[in-house]
N, C-alpha and C positions, 0 to 999 in steps of 0.2 A: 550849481553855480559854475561861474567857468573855472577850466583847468588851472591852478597857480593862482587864482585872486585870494591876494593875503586879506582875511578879513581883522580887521581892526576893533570893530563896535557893531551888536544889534541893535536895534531900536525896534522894539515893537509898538504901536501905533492903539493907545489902550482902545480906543471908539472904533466899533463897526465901521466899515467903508461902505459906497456903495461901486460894487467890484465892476459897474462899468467902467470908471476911471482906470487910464491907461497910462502909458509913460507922462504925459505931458501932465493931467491932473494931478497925478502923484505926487512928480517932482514940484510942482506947487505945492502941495499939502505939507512934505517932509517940509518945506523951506518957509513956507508963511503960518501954518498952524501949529505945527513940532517945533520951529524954531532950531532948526538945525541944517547945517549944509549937506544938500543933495549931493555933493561933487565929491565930497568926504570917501574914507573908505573905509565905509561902513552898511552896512546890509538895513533896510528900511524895509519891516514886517508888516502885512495889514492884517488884517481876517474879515469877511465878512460877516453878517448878522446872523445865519445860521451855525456859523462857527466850524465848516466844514472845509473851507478852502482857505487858504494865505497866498500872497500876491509878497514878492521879495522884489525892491527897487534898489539898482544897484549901478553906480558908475565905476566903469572900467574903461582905462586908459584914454579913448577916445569917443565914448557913448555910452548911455544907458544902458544896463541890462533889466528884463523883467523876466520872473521867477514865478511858475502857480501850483500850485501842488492844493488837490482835489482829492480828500478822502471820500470812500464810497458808503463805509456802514459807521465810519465813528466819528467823533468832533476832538477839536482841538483843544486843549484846556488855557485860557486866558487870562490875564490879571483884569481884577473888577476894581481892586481897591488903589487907593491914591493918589492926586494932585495934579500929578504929571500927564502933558497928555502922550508921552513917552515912558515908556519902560525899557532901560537896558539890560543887554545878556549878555553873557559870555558866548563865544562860540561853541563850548560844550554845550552850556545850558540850551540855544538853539536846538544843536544836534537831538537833543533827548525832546526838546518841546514836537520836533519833528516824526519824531520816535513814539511819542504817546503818552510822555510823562506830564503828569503836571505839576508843574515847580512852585507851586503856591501852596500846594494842600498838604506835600509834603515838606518840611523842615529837615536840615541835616541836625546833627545829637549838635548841644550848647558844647559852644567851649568852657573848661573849665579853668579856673586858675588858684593856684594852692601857695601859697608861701612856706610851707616846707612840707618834707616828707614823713617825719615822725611827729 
């Protein structure tokens, strides 16, 4: 991404794209099927159908930016389940989806809560 762009909000984009779509498709799609503003500052993830590339839609300051990262031998791991046709992340969670992790399959430990100690 560029240098200094505070990121605010992912959105991953839970449905396959078809990855010809470019800035101008996109920013349609973020804004008439996500329901959410393109101009925002926040990163709009797609993936395509094989699940090996993602497309990052992104405005900064005075223009779009678009983002492709192309894996050679492995797939990215996706949410399949729920409602939304958006999923949000943190900018770590991002980081790590980027990385190879997949944040669905694994769960962090429950929190616990105790009303006292003895």
């Amino acid at each position: 991404m560029h240098p200094g762009y505070q990121v605010a909000q992912v959105h991953l984009c839970r449905v396959p794209i078809d990855f010809r779509k470019s800035i101008n498709g996109l920013s349609v799609l973020v804004e008439q099927e996500l329901g959410l503003d393109p101009f925002g500052q926040a990163l709009y993830v797609f993936i395509n159908r094989q699940c090996n590339k993602i497309k990052v839609l992104y405005w900064h300051r005075n223009g779009f930016c678009l983002w492709l990262k192309r894996l050679e031998a492995e797939k990215f791991a996706w949410p399949r389940d729920g409602e939304e046709a958006a999923h949000e992340l943190t900018a770590q969670q991002f980081e790590w989806l980027l990385e190879g992790f997949d944040l669905w399959r694994h769960a962090p430990h429950k929190s616990l809560h105790f009303t006292s100690v003895s």
